[in-house]
C-alpha positions as CSV (number, residue, x, y, z in Angstrom):
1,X,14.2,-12.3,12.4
2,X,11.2,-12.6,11.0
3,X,8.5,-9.7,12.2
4,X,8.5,-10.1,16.1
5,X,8.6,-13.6,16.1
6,X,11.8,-13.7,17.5
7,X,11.0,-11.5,20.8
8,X,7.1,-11.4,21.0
9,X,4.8,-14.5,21.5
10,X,1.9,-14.7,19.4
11,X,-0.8,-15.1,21.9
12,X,-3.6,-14.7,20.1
13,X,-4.0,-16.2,16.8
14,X,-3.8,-14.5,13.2
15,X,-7.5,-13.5,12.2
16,X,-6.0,-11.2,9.4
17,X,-3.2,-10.7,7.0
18,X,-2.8,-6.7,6.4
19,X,-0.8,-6.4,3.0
20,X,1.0,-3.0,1.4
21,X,0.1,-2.7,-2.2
22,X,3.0,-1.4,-3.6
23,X,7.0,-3.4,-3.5
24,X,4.6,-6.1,-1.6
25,X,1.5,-7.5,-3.8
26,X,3.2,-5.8,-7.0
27,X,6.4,-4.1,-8.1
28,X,6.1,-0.4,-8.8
29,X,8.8,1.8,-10.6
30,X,8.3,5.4,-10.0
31,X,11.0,6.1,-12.7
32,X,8.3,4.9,-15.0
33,X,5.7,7.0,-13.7
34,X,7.7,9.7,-13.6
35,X,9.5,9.5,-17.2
36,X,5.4,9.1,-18.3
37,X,4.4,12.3,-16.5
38,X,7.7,14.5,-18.0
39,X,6.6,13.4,-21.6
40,X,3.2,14.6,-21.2
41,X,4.4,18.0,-19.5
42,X,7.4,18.1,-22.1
43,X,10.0,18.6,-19.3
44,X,12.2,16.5,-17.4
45,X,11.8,13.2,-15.0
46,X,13.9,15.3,-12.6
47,X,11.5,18.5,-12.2
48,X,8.6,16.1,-12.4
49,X,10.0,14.2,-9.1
50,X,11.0,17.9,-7.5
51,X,7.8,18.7,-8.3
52,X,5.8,16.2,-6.5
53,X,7.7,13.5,-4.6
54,X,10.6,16.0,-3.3
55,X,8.3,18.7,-2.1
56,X,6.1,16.6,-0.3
57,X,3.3,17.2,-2.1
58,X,2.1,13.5,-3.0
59,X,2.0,13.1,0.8
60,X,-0.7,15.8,0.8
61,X,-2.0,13.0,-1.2
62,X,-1.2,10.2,0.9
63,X,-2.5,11.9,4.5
64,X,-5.9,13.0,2.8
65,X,-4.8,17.0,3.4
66,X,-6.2,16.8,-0.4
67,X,-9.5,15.7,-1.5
68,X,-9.0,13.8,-4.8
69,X,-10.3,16.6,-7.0
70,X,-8.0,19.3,-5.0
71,X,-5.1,16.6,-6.0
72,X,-5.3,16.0,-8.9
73,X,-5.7,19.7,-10.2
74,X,-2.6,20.8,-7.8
75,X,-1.0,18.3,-8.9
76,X,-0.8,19.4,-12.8
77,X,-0.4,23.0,-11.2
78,X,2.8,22.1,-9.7
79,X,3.9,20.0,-13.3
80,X,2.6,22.8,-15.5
81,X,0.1,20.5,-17.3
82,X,-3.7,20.2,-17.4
83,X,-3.4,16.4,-15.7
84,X,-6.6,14.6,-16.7
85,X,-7.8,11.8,-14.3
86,X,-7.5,9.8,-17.1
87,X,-3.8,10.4,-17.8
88,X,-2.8,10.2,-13.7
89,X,-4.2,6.9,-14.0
90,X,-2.4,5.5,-16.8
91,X,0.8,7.3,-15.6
92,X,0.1,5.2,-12.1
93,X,-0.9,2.5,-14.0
94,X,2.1,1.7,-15.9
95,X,4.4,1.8,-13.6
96,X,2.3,-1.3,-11.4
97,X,3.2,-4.7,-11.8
98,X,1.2,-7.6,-10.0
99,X,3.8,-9.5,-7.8
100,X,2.4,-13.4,-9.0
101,X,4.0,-15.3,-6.4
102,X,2.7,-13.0,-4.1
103,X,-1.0,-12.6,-4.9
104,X,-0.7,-17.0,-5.6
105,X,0.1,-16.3,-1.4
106,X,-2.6,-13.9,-0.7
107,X,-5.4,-16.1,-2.5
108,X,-4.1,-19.0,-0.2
109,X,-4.3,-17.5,2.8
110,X,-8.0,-16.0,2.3
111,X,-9.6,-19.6,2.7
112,X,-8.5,-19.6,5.9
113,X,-8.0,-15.8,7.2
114,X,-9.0,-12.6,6.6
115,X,-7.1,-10.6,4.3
116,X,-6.9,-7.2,3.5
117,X,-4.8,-4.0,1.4
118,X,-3.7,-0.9,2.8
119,X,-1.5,1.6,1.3
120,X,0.0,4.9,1.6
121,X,-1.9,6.6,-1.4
122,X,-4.7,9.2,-2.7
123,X,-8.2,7.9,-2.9
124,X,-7.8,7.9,-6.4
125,X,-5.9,4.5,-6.1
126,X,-8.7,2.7,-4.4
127,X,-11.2,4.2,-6.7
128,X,-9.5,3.2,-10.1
129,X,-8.0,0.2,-8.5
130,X,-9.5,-2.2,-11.0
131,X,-7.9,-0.4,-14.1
132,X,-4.5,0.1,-12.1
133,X,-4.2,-3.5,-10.7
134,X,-7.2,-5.6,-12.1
135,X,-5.6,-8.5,-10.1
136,X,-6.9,-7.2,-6.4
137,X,-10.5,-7.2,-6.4
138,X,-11.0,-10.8,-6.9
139,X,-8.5,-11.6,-4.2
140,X,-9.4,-8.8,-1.8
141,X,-12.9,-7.6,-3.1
142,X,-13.8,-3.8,-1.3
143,X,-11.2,-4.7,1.5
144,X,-8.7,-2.3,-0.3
145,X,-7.8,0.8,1.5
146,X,-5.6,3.9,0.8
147,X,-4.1,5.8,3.9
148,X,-6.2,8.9,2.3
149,X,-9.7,7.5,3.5
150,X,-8.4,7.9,7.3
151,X,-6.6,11.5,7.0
152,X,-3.5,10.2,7.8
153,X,-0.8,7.9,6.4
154,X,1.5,5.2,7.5
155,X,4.2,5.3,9.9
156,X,1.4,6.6,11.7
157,X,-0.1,4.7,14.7
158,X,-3.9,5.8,14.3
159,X,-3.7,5.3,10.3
160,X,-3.3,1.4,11.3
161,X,-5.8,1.3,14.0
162,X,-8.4,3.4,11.8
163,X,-7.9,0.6,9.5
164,X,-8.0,-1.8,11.9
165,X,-11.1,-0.5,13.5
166,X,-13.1,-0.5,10.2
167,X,-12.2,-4.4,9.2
168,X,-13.2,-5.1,12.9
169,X,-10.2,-6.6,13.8
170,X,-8.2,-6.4,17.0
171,X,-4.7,-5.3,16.4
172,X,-3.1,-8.5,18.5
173,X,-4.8,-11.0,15.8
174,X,-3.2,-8.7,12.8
175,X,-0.2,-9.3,10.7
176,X,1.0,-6.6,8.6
177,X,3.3,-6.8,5.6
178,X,5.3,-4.1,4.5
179,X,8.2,-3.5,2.8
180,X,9.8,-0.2,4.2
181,X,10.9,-0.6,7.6
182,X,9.1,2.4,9.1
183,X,5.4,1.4,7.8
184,X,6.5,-2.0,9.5
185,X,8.0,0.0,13.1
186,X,4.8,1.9,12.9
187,X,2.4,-0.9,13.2
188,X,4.2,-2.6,15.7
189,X,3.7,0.5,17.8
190,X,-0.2,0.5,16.7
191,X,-0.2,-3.3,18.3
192,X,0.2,-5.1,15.3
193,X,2.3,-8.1,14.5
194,X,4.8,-6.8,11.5
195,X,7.1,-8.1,8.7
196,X,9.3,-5.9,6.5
197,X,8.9,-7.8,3.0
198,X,11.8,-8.6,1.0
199,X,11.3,-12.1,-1.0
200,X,8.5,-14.2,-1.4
201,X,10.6,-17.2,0.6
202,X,11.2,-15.3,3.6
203,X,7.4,-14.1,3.5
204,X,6.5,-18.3,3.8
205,X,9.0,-18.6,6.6
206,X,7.3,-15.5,8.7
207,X,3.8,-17.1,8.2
208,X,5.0,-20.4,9.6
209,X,6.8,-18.5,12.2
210,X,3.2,-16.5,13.1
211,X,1.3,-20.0,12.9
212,X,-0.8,-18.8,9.3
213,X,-1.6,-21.8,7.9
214,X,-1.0,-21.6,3.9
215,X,-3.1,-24.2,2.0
């Protein structure tokens, strides 16, 4: 089953192709963040992950709870290290790795849709983007978009529609692409059509499924 395909009709055609940044358009490996970060604080990958991910402080990140500057200074508070901006983004951006076959799809399917990013991340992402993933901004040019800038965060409903609502785009005429099954559930509820990445072949076979033409 490919998105809704199998139980929704798609009425209204695809005007826009909604992409997730990271395990979609590129591969990311926390571990490699993470074992990057413990080196600089001299401790451990485990009480770096504690620290951040298991204590739900990155999603303070994620929601926008956090400016970017409030971020990034808790955020060597809680790893006991004076975290430059500088060092966040090189700790971020080694652990990125542009999805090719992927990106070959996305710069495809902008000559005859709309396309756009939106992720589950600080502001920091979107601002630094072009060090972090140089590969987007031709593709996707400002369209890029971190859950941050609308306070809230995927599963959410309203962080889709906020979205949405900036690009000017009616949810029915949407397809997102996601690879964890709630971000993918929570669109669905916002109105969108939704498919849970997993390979680069089953991605072709949803578009087909949705009608999005592929050059």
């Amino acid at each position: 089953m490919f998105g809704q395909c199998a139980s929704v009709a798609v009425t209204d055609a695809i005007k826009l192709v909604l992409f997730d940044m990271d395990n979609v358009l590129c591969d990311y490996d926390r571990a490699t963040r993470v074992a990057y970060l413990a080196e600089l604080a001299g401790t451990t990958s485990a009480f770096i992950h504690e620290a951040i991910w298991d204590s739900g402080f990155e999603l303070l990140g994620d929601s926008g709870a956090l400016e970017a500057a409030d971020y990034l200074r808790g955020f060597g508070e809680r790893i006991g290290y004076p975290l430059s901006l500088d060092e966040w983004v090189e700790a971020r951006r080694r652990s990125m790795q542009a999805d090719r076959a992927m990106l070959n799809i996305a710069g495809s399917l902008r000559k005859t849709v709309d396309i756009a990013v939106l992720t589950n991340n600080t502001t920091l992402v979107a601002d630094h983007i072009d060090t972090l993933l140089p590969e987007l901004r031709p593709l996707f040019d400002a369209r890029i978009y971190t859950s941050a800038q609308f306070k809230t965060a995927k599963p959410d409903p309203h962080c889709y529609r906020l979205c949405l609502s900036e690009l000017g785009v009616r949810p029915q005429t949407a397809l997102f692409v996601d690879d964890l099954a709630a971000n993918v559930a929570g669109a669905r509820e916002a109105g969108l059509f939704a498919h849970q990445h997993n390979s680069v072949e089953t991605f072709r076979q949803a578009l087909s499924e949705y009608g999005v033409p592929l050059d």
